[in-house]
N, C-alpha and C positions, 0 to 999 in steps of 0.2 A: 158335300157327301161324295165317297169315291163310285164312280161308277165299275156296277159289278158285270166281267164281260159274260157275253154269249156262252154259254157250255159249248162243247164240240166234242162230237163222236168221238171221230177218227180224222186221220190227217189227207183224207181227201176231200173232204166239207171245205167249199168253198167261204173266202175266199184262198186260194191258192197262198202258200208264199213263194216272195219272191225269188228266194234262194232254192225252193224247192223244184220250181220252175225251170230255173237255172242250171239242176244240176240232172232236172231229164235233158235238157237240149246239151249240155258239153257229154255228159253218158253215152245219149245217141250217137251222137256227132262221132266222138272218139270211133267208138266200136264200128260204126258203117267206112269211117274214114279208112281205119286198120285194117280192116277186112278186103276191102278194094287197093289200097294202095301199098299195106304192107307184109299182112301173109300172103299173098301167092308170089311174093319175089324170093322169099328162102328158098336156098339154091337145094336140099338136099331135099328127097320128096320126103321120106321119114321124119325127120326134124318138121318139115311143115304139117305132115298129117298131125303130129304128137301136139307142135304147139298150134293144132287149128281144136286138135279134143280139150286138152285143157283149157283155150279160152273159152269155145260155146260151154263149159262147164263151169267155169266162173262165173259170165255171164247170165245163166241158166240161175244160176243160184242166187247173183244179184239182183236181178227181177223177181226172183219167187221171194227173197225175204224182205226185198224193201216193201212188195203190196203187201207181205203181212203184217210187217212193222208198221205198214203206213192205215190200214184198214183197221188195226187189233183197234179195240176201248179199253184203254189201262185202269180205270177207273177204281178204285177203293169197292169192291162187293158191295158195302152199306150204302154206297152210290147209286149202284146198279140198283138195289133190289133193299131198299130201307128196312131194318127188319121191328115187326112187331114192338111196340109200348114195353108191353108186358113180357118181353122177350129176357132172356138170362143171358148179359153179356157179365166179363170180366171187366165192370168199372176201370180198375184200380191200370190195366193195362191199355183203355183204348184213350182214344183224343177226341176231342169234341170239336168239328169245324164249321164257325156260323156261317161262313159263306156258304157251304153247302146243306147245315141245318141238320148236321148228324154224325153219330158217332163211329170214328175212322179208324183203322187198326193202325199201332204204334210208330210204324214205319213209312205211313203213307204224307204224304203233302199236297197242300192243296198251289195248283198251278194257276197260274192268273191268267194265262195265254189259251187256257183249255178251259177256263173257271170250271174248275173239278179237281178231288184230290186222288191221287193215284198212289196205288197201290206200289208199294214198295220204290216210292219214286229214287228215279235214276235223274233225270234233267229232262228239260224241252228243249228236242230234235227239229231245228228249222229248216232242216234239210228232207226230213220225214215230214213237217207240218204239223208233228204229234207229238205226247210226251212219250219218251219209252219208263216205263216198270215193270213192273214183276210179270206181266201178261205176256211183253214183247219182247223185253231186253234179249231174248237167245236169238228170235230174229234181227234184233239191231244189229248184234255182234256180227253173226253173220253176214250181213249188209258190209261192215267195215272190211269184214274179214275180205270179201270177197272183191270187193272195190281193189282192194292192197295186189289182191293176186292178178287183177285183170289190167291192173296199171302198171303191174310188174312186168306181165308180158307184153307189153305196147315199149315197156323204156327199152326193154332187155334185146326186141325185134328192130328197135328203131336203131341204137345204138350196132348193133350187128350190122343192120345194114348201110348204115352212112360208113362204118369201116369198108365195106366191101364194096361202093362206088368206088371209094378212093383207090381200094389196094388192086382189086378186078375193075377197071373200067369197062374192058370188051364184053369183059363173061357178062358184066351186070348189063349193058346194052341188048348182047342175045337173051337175056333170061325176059328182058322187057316184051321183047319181042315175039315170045313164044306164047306171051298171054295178050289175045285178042285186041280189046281196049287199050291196052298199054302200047301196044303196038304205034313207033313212032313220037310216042314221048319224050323231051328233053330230058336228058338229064338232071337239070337245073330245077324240072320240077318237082321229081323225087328229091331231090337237097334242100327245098323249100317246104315241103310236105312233111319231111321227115323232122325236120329241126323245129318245127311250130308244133309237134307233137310232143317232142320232148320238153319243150320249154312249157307248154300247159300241164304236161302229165309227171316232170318229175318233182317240183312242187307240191304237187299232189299225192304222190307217192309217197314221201318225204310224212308231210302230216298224216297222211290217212295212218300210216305204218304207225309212226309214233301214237295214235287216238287208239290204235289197238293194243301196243305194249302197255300203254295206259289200265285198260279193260284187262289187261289177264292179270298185271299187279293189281288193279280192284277187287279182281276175284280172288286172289290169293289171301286176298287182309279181309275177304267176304264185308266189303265197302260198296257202297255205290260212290257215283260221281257227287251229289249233294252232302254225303258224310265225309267224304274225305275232305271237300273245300271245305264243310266246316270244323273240322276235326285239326284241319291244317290251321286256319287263318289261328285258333284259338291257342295253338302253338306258338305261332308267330308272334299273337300278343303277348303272352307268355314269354316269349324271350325279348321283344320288345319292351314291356315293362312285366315285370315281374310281381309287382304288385296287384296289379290288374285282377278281376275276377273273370275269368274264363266264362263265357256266352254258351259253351255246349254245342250239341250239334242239334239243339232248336228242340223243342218240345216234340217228343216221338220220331227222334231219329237216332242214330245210336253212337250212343257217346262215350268215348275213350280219353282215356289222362292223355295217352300217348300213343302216339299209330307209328308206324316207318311210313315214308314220305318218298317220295320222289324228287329228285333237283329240279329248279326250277322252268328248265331246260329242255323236262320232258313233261312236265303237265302247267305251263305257261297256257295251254289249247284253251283248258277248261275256267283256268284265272281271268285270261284275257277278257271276254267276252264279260263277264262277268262283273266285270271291276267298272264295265264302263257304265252295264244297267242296274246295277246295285246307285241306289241314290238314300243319301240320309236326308229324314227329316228335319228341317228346320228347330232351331233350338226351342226346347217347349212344346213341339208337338208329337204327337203322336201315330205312327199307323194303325189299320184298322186292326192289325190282328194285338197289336203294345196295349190300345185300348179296351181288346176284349181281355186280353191279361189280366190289366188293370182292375178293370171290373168283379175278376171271378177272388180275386188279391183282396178286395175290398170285401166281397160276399164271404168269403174264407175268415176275414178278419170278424168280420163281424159275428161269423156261428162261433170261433172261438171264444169272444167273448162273453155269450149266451151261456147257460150251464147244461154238459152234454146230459141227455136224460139215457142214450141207449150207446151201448160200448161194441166196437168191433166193427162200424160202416165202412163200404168203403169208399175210397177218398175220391173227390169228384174228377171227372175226365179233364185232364189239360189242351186247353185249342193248339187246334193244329194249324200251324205256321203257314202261312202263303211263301211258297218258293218262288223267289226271285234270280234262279239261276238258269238260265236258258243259253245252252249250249248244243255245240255241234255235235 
């Protein structure tokens, strides 16, 4: 029997993840490093006041939206707050999730890492700890957005000023020397400061950037990240074998013949990860959610065969799928 995990709020419910962990101590680290060692050597004071307000403005932002992202409970409403028996939903449009034991709105999924379904799910954030959906996703964005621009200015200040060791040596010795602490410093260790910044941040820069052009073409085709991977792969089959019956984008997510796509080049982010925790069952067996299918397949089969007595019901809730896409 599969064990069902712990529900979780929100993504600061311990235990911690790894990654998440990981990315306060390099966030910190960056920002205290930069601050000390490389805005107060920009030579022009204007230039340095400008890029000293845009970064505590990025920063400003990335703290305010990652505790939201990271606090918000994405949860499905009927998660939150079950409604009433005798309550008047639209059957015919919601999902039934037995993991959670109730009926989910069309777009939600239930996440295995959160054991909960969320509303309008986008993917599980292990960088957040949390899933982002419809509750958070404007602070995720943000989060990325803001990440992009605060790395931008780290490459853009570090890159500046390794030119201007080389091109000014003396000037950059007196600028060293006009700020306290610095006072007396080799040279050698601003060159070694500088270059260990670059080499962690423009990697990072590089993806984070691309994770955003990602999010604004999602938004433009009004997709999340779990429709598009599966709106894509069912493509893929589709040109791989053509015969094939197209999978959909899973009971209550939303499904298209055909989307525009991205090269692989620029949403590899979301594939990657994905391909590696995506695991097929054994031949002959079944997951839990293939077996509730099955079941509701077999109960359907069998009122068909029954003679209907009353005309116009409507049609029973389809389960909703456990997402097994957890990305960055």
């Amino acid at each position: 029997m599969e064990e069902v995990p712990r529900k979780r709020t929100h993504g600061f419910e311990r235990p911690f993840h790894p990654l998440q962990v990981v990315a306060w101590i390099v966030f910190g680290v960056d920002v205290a490093v930069y601050a000390v060692c490389g805005l107060p050597l920009i030579r022009q004071q204007d230039a340095r006041t400008a890029v000293a307000l845009f970064f505590a403005a990025s920063v400003a932002c990335l703290v305010v939206a990652t505790y939201r992202a990271t606090v918000c409970d994405p949860s499905d409403p009927n998660v939150l707050s079950p409604p009433p028996p005798d309550a008047s939903e639209d059957g015919e449009n919601m999902c039934f999730c037995p993991m959670c034991n109730v009926q989910v709105l069309p777009r939600s999924k239930h996440c295995r890492a959160c054991g909960k379904c969320v509303d309008v799910f986008d993917h599980h954030c292990m960088w957040l700890n949390n899933c982002v959906g419809a509750q958070n996703y404007h602070a995720f964005f943000v989060t990325v957005s803001s990440v992009s621009v605060m790395i931008g200015i780290i490459v853009s200040t570090c890159l500046y000023l390794l030119v201007d060791i080389f091109a000014n040596e003396e000037l950059f010795d007196w600028r060293t020397g006009q700020v306290a602490y610095l006072e007396g410093v080799p040279r050698e260790f601003f060159i070694a400061i500088l270059v260990t910044l670059l080499l962690i941040n423009v990697p990072l820069f590089l993806l984070d950037s691309q994770l955003v052009i990602l999010h604004v073409f999602l938004a433009s085709q009004q997709l999340t990240t779990y429709e598009y991977i599966m709106n894509k792969r069912d493509q893929l089959d589709e040109q791989g074998d053509s015969g094939a019956k197209a999978r959909g984008g899973g009971p209550g997510g939303l499904v298209r013949t055909h989307i525009r796509t991205l090269p692989h080049w620029m949403d590899w982010i979301v594939f990657s990860r994905c391909g590696r925790r995506r695991r097929r069952a054994p031949a002959g067996e079944k997951t839990a959610v293939e077996r509730i299918g099955s079941q509701d397949a077999d109960r359907e089969a069998e009122k068909e065969s029954q003679v209907v007595i009353g005309a116009g019901a409507p049609a029973p809730p389809q389960p909703a799928g456990a997402a097994e896409l957890p990305t960055g």
